[in-house]
N, C-alpha and C positions, 0 to 999 in steps of 0.2 A: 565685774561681770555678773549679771544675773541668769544664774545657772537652771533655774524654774522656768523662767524667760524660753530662754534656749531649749529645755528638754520638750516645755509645749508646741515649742513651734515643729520641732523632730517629729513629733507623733500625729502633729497634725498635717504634716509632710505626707506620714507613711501613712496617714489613715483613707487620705484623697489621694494615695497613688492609686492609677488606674486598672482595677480589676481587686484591688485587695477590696474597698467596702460596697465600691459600686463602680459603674462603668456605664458613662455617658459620653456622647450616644454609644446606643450598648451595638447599632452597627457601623461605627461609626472606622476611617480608617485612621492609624495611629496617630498621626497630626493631629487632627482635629480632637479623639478624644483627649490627645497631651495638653491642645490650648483650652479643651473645655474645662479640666479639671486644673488647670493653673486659673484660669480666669474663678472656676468657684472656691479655691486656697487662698487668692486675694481677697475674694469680699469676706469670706467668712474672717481670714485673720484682722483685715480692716474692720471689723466691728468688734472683735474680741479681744485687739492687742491690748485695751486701757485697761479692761476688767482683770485678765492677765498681769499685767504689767501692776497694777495697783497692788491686787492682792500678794504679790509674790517680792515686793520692794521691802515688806513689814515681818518678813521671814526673814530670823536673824544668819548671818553665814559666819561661818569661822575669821574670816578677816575684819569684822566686823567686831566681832567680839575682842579679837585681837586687839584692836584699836580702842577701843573701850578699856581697856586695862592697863591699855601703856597712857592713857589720857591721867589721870591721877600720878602715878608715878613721873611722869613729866613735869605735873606742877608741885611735886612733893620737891622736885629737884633743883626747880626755879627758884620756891622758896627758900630753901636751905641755904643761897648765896646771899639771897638779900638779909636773912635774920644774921648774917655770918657781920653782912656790912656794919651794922645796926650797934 
């Protein structure tokens, strides 16, 4: 799971909820501004998911590293049988 991923998408949840950064139509009745500002969190996230998504794939996570470490000790341990055959 991409945890950058996820926390962009939160803030950009909370930042187009309705009345926190703006409010459109500002006389607008609640329906209408709920669909207006879902319909502008879609485009904006449809253009920003890949830039997002890019940059934040190359950002190491702890399970990551994880795996990076048990990678060599795995083949430390592969070898050890077959020099054993040998």
């Amino acid at each position: 799971m991409n945890w950058v991923f996820t926390i962009y998408i939160a803030i950009l949840f909370f930042i187009l909820t309705p009345s926190v950064l703006l409010r459109l139509p500002p006389k607008g009745n609640k329906y209408t501004v709920a669909l207006v500002h879902a319909i502008v969190f879609a485009i904006i996230f449809h253009f920003t998911f890949k830039f997002v998504w890019k940059r934040s794939v190359g950002i190491p996570t702890n399970m990551r590293m994880q795996m990076q470490m048990k990678q060599p000790q795995q083949q430390q341990q592969m070898q050890m049988p077959m020099q054993m055959q040998q």
